[in-house]
PDB file of N, CA, C and O in Angstrom:
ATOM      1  N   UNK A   1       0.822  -1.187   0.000  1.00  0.00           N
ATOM      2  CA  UNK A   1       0.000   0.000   0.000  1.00  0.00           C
ATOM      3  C   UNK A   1       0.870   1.257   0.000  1.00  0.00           C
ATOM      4  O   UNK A   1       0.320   2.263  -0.448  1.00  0.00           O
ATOM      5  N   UNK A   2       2.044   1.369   0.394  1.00  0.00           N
ATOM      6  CA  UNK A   2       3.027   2.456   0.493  1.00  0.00           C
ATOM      7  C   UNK A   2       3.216   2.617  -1.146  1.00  0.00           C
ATOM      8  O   UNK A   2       3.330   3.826  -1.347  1.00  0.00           O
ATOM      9  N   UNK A   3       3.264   2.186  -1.894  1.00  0.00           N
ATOM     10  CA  UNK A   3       3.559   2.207  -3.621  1.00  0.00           C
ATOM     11  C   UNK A   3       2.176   2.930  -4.195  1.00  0.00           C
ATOM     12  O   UNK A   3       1.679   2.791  -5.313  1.00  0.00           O
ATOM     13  N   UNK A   4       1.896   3.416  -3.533  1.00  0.00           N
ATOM     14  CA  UNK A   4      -0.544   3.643  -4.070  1.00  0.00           C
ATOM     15  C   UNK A   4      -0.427   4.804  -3.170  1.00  0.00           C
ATOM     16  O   UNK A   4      -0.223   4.926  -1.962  1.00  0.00           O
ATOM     17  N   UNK A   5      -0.649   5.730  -4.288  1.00  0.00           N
ATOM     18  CA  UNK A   5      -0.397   7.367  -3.788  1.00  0.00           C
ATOM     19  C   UNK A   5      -1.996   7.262  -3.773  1.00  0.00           C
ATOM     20  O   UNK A   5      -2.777   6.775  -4.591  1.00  0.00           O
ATOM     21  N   UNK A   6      -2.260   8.107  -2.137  1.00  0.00           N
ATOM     22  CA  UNK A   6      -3.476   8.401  -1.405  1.00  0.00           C
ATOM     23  C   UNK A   6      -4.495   9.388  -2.969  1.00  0.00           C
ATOM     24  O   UNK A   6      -5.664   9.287  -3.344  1.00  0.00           O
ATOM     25  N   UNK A   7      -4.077   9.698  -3.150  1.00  0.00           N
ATOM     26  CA  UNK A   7      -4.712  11.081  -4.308  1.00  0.00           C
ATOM     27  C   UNK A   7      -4.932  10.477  -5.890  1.00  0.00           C
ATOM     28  O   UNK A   7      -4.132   9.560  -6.072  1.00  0.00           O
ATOM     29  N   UNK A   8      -5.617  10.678  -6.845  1.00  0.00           N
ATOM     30  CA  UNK A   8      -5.723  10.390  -7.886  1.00  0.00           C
ATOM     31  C   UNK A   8      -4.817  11.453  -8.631  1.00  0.00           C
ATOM     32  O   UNK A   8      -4.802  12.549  -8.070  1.00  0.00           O
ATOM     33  N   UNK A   9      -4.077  11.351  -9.754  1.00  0.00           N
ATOM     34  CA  UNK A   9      -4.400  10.244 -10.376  1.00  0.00           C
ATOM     35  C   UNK A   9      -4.181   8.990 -10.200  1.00  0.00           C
ATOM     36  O   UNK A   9      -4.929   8.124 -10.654  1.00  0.00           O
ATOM     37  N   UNK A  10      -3.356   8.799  -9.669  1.00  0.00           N
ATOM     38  CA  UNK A  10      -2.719   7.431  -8.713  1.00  0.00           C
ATOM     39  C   UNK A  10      -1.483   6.604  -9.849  1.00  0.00           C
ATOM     40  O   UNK A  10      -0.527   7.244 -10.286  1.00  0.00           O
ATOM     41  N   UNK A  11      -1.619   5.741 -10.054  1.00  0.00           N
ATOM     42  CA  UNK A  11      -0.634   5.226 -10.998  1.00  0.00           C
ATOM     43  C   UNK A  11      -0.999   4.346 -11.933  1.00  0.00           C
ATOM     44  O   UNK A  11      -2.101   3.807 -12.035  1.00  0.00           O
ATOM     45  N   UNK A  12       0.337   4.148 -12.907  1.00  0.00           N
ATOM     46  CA  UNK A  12      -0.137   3.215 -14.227  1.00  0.00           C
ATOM     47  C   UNK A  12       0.435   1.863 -13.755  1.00  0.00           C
ATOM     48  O   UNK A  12       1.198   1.967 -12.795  1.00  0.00           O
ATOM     49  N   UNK A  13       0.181   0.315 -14.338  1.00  0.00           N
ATOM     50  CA  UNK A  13       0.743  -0.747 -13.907  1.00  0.00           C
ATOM     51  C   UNK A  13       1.885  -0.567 -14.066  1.00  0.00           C
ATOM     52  O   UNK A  13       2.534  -0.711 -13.030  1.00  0.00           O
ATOM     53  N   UNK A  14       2.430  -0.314 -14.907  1.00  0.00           N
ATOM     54  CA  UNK A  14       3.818  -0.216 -15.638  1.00  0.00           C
ATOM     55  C   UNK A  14       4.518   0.669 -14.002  1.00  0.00           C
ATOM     56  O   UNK A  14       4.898   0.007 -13.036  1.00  0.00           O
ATOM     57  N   UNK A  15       4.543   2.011 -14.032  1.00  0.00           N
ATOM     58  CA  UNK A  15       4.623   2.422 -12.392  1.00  0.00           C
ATOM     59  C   UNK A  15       4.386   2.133 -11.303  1.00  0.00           C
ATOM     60  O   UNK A  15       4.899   2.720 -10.351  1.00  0.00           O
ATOM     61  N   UNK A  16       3.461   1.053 -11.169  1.00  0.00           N
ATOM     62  CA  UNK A  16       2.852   0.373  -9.852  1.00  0.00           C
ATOM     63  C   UNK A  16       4.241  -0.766  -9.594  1.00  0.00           C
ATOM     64  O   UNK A  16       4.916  -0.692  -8.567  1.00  0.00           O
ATOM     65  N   UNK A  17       4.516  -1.759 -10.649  1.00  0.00           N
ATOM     66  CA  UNK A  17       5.546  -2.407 -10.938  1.00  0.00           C
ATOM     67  C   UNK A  17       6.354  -1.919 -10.741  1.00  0.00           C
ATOM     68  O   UNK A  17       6.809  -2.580  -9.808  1.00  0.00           O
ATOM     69  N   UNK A  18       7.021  -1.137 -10.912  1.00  0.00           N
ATOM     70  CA  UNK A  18       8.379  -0.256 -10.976  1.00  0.00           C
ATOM     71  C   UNK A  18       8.578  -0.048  -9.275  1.00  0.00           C
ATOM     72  O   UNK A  18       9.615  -0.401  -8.713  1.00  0.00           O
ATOM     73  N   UNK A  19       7.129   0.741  -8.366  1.00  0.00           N
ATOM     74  CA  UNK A  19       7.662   0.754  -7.474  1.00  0.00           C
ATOM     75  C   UNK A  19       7.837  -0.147  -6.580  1.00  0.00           C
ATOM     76  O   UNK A  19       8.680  -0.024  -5.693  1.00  0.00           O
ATOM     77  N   UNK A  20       6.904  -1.377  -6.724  1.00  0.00           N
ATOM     78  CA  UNK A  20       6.558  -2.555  -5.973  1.00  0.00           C
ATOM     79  C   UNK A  20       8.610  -3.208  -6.291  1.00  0.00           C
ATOM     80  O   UNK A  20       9.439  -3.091  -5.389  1.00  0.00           O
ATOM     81  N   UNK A  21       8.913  -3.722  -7.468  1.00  0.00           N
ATOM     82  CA  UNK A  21      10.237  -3.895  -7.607  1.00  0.00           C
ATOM     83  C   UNK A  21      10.914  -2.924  -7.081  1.00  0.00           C
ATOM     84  O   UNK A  21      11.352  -3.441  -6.054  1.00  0.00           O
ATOM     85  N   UNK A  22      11.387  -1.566  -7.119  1.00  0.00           N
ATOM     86  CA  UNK A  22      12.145  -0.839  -5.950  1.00  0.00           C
ATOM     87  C   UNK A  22      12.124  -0.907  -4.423  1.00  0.00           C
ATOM     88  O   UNK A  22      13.011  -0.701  -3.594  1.00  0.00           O
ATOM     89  N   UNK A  23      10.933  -1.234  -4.313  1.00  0.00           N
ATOM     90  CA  UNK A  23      10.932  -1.384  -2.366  1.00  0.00           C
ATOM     91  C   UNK A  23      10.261  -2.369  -2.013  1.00  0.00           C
ATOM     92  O   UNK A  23       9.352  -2.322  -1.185  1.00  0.00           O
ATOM     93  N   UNK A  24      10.793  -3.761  -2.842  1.00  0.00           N
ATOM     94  CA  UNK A  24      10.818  -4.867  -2.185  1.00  0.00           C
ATOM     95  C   UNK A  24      11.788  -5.394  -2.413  1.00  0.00           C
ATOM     96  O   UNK A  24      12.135  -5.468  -3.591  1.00  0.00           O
ATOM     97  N   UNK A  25      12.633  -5.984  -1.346  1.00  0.00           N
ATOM     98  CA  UNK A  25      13.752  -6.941  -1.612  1.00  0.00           C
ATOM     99  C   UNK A  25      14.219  -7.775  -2.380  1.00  0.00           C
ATOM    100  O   UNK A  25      13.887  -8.932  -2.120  1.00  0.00           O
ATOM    101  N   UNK A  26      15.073  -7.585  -3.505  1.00  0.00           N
ATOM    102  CA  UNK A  26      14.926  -8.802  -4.331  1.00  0.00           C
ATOM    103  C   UNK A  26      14.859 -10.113  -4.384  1.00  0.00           C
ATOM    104  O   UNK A  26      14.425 -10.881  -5.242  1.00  0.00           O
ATOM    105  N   UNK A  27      15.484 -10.315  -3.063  1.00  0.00           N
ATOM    106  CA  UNK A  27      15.845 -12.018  -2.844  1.00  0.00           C
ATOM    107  C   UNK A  27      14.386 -12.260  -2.297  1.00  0.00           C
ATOM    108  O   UNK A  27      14.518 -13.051  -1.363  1.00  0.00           O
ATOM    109  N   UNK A  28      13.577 -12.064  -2.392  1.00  0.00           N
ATOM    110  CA  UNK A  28      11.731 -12.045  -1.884  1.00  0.00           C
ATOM    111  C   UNK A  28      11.427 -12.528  -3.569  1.00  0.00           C
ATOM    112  O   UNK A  28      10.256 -12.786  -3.850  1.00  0.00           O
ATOM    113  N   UNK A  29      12.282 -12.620  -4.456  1.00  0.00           N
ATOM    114  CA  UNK A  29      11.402 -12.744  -6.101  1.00  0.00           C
ATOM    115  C   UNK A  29      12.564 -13.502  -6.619  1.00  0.00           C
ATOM    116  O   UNK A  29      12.567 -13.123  -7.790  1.00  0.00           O
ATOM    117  N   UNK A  30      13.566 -14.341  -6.500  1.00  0.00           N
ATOM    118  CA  UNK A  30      14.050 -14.505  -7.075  1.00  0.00           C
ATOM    119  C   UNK A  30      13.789 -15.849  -7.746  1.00  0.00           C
ATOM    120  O   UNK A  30      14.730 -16.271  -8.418  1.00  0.00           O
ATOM    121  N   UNK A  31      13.054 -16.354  -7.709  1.00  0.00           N
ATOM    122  CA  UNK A  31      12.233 -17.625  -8.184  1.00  0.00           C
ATOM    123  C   UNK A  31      11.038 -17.287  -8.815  1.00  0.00           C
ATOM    124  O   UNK A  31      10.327 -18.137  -9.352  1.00  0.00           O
ATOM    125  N   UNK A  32      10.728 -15.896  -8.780  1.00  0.00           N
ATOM    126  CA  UNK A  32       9.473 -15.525  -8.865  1.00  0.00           C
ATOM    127  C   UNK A  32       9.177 -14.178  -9.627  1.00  0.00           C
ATOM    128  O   UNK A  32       9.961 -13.229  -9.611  1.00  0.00           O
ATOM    129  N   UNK A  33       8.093 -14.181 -10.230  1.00  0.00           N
ATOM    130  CA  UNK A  33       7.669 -13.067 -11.396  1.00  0.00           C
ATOM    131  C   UNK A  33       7.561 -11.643 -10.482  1.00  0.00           C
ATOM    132  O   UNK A  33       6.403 -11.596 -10.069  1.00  0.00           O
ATOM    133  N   UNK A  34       8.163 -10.715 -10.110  1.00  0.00           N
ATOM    134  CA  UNK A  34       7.441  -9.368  -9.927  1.00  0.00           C
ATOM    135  C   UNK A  34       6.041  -9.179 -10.178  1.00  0.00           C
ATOM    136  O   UNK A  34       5.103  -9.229  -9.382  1.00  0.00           O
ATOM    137  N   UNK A  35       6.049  -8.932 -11.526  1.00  0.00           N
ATOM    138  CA  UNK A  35       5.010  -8.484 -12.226  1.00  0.00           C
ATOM    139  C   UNK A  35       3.447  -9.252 -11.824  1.00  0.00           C
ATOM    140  O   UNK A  35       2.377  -8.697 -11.577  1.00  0.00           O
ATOM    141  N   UNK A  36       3.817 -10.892 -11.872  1.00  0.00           N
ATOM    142  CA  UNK A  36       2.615 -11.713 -11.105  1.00  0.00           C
ATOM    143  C   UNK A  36       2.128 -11.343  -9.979  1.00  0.00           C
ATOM    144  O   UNK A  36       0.953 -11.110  -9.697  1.00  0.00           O
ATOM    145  N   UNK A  37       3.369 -11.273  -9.114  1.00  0.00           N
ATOM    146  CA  UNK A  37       2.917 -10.824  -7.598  1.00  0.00           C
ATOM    147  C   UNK A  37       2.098  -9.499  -7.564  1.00  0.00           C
ATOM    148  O   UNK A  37       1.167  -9.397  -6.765  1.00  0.00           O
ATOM    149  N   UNK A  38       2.395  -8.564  -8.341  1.00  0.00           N
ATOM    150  CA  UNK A  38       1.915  -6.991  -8.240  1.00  0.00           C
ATOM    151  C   UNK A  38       0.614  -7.253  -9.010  1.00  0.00           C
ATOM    152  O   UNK A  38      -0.355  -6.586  -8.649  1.00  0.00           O
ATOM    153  N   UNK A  39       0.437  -8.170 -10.068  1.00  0.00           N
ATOM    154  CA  UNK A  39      -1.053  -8.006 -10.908  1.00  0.00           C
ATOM    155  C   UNK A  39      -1.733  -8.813  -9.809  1.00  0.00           C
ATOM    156  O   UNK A  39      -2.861  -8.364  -9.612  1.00  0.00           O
ATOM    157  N   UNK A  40      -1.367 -10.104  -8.832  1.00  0.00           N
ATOM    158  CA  UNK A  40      -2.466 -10.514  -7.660  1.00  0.00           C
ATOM    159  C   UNK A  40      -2.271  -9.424  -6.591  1.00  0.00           C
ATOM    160  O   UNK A  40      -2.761  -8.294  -6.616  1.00  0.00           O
ATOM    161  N   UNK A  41      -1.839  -9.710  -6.081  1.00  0.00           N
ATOM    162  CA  UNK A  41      -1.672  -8.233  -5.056  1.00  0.00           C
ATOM    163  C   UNK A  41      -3.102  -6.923  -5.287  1.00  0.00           C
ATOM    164  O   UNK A  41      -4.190  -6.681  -4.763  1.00  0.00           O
ATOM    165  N   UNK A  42      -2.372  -6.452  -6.224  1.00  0.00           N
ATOM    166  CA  UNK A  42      -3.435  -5.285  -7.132  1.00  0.00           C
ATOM    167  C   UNK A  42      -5.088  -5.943  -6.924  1.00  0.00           C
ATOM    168  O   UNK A  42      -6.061  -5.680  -6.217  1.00  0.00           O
ATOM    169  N   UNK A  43      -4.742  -6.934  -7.986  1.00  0.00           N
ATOM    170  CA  UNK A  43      -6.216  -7.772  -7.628  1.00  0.00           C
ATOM    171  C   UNK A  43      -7.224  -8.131  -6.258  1.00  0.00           C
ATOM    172  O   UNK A  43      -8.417  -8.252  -5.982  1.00  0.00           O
ATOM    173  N   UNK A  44      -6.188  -8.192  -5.763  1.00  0.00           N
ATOM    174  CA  UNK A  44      -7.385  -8.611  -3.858  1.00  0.00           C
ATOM    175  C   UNK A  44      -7.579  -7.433  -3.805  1.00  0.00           C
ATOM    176  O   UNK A  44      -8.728  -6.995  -3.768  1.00  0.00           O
ATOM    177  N   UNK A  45      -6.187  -6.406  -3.785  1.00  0.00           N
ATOM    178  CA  UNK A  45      -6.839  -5.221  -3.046  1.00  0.00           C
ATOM    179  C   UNK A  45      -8.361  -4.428  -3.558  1.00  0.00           C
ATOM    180  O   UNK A  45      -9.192  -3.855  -2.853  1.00  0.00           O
ATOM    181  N   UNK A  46      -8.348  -4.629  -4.923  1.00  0.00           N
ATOM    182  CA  UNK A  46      -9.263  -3.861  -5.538  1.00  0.00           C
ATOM    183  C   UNK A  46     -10.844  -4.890  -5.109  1.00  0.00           C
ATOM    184  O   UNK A  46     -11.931  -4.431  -4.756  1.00  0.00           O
ATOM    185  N   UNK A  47     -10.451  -6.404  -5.303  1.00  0.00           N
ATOM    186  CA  UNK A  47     -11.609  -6.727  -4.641  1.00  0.00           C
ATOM    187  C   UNK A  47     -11.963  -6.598  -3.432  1.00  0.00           C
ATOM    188  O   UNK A  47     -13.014  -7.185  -3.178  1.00  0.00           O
ATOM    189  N   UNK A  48     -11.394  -5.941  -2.408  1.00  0.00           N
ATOM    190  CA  UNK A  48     -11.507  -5.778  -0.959  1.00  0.00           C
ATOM    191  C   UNK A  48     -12.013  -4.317  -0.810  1.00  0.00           C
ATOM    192  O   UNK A  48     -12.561  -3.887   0.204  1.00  0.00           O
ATOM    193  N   UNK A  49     -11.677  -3.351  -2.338  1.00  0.00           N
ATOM    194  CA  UNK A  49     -12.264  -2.112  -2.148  1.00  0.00           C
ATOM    195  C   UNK A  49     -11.185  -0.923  -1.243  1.00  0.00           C
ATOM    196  O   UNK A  49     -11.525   0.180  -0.814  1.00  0.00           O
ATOM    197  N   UNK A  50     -10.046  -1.473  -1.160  1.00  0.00           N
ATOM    198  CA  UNK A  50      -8.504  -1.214  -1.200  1.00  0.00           C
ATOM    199  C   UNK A  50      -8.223  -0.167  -1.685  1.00  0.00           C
ATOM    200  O   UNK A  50      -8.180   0.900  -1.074  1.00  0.00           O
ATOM    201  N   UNK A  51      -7.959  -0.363  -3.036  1.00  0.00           N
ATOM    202  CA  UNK A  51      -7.992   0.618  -4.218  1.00  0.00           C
ATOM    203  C   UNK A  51      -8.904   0.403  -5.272  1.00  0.00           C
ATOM    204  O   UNK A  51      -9.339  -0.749  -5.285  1.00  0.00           O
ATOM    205  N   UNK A  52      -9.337   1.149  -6.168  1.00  0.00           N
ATOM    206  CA  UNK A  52     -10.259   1.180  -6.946  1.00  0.00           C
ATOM    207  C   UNK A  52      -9.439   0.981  -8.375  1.00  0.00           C
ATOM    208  O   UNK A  52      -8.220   1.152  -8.397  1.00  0.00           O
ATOM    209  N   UNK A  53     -10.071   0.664  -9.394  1.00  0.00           N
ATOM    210  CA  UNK A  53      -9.674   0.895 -11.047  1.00  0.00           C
ATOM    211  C   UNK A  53     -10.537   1.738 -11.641  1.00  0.00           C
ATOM    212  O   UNK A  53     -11.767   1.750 -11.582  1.00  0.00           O
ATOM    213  N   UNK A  54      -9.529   2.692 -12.425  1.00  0.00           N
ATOM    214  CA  UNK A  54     -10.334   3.682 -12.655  1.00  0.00           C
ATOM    215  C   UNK A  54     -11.163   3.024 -14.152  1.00  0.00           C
ATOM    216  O   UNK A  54     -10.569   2.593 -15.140  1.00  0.00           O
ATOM    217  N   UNK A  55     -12.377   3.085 -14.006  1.00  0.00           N
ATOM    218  CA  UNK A  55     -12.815   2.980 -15.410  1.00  0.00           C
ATOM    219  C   UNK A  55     -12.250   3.664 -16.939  1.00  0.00           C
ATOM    220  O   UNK A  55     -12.044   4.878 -16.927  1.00  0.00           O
ATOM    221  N   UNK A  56     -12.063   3.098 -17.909  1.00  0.00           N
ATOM    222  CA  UNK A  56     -11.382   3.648 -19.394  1.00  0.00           C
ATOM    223  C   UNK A  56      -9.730   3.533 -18.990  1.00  0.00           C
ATOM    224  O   UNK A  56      -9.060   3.782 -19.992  1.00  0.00           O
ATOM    225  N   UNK A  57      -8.750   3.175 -17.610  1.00  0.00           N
ATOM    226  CA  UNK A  57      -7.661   4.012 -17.610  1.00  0.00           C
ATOM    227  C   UNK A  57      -7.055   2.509 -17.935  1.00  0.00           C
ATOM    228  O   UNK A  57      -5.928   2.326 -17.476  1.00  0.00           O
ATOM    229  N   UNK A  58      -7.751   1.205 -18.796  1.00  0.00           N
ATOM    230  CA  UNK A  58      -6.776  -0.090 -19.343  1.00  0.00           C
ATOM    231  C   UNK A  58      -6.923  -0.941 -18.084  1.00  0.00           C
ATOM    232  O   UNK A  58      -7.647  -0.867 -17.091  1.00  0.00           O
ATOM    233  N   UNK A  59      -5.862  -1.869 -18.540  1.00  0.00           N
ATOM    234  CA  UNK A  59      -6.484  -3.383 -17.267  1.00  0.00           C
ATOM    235  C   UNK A  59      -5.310  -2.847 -16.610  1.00  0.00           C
ATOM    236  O   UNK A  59      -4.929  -3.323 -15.541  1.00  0.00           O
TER     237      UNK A  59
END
């Protein structure tokens, strides 16, 4: 949740990724996709009502 700026516009995946890989440890992924972890991640939160998707702004 520290990577998910409180304010809109908020961010693109491509940037969500970027920061999720900067301030997480690498040896936490090294068997493992970034990008997977951040598209489930993303996913609960938004089904929990976490963060929202903005309608029109792509998957």
């Amino acid at each position: 949740m520290d990577s998910v700026p409180a304010l809109e516009p908020g961010l693109t995946f491509a940037d969500l990724y970027g920061e999720v890989e900067r301030r997480v440890a690498a040896t936490l992924f090294e068997s493992a996709s970034v990008a997977w972890y951040t598209v489930t991640v993303k996913l609960d939160l938004e089904a929990r009502s976490l963060i929202k998707h903005l309608p029109g702004s792509g998957p």
